[in-house]
C-alpha positions in Angstrom: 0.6 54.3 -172.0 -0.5 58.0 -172.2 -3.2 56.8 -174.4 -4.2 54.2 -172.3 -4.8 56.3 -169.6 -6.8 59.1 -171.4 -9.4 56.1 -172.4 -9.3 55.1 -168.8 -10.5 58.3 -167.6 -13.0 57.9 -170.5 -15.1 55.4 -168.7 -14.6 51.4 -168.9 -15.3 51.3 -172.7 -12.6 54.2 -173.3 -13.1 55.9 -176.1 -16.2 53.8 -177.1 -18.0 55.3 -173.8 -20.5 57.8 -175.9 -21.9 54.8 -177.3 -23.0 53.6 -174.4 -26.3 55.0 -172.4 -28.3 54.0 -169.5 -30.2 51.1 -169.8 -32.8 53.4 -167.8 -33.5 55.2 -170.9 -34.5 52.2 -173.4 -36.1 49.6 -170.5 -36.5 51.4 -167.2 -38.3 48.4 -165.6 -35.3 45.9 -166.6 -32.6 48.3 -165.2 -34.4 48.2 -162.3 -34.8 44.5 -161.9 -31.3 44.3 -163.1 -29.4 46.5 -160.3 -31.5 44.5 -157.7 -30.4 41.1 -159.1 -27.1 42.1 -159.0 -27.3 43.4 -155.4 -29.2 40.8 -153.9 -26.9 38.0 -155.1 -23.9 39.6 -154.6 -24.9 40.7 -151.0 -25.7 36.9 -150.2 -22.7 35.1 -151.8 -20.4 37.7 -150.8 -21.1 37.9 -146.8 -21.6 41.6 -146.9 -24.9 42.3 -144.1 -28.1 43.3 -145.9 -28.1 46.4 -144.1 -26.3 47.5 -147.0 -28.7 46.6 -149.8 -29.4 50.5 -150.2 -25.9 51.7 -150.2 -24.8 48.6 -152.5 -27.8 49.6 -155.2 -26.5 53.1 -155.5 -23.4 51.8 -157.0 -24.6 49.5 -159.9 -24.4 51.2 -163.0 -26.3 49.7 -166.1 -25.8 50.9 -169.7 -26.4 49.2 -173.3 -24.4 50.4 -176.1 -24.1 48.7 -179.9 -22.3 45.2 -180.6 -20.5 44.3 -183.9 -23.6 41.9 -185.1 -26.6 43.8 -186.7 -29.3 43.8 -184.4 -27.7 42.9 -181.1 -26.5 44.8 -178.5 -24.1 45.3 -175.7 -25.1 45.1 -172.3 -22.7 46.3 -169.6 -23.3 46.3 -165.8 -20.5 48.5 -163.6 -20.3 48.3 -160.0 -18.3 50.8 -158.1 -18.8 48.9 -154.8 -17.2 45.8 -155.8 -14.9 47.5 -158.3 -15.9 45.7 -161.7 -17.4 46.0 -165.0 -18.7 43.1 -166.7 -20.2 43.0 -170.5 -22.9 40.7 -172.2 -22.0 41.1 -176.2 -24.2 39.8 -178.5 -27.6 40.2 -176.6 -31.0 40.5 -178.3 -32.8 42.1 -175.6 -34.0 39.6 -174.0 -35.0 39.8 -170.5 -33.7 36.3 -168.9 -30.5 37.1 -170.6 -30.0 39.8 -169.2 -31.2 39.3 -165.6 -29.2 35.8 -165.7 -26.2 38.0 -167.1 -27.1 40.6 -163.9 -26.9 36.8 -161.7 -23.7 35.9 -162.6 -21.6 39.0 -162.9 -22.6 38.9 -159.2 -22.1 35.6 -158.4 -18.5 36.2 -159.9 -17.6 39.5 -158.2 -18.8 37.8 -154.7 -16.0 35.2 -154.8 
């Protein structure tokens, strides 16, 4: 238990967290796009007034970190406001992936 609790304090990939980094750093634009996906659909399914669109965007948290298969990637979205994190193994850096990955983690959190 006491070790579980040191890697939650870690972050939400424990004591894999320094292998993750901000999307921002490797594909500004698409972190961007990401965090506002995720927002704007989870605003609209979740009944939550757009008045907090701002507030809401603050709190999404995108990183990328390594998978297991050579040459793909991890993609992990966090939101503090609705309390998740969500992960996309195996991606290839692909933008539709990744903004339909951004989609439905909302679409998810919202019900």
């Amino acid at each position: 238990m006491r070790r579980q609790m040191r890697e939650m304090a870690l972050g939400p990939d424990g004591e894999n967290e320094h292998l993750f980094r901000p999307l921002e750093e490797v594909d500004s634009v698409l972190a961007h796009d990401m965090r506002h996906r995720f927002v704007e659909k989870w605003l609209l399914d979740s009944g939550f007034p757009p008045s907090r669109r701002a507030e809401a965007l603050t709190t999404v948290d995108v990183r990328i970190g390594p998978d297991d298969a050579p040459g793909t990637n991890r993609l992990r979205i966090t939101s503090t406001f609705s309390g998740t994190t969500r992960w996309l193994y195996g991606w290839q850096r692909e933008r539709t992936g990744a903004l339909d990955f951004a989609e439905e983690a909302a679409n998810e959190e919202a019900r």
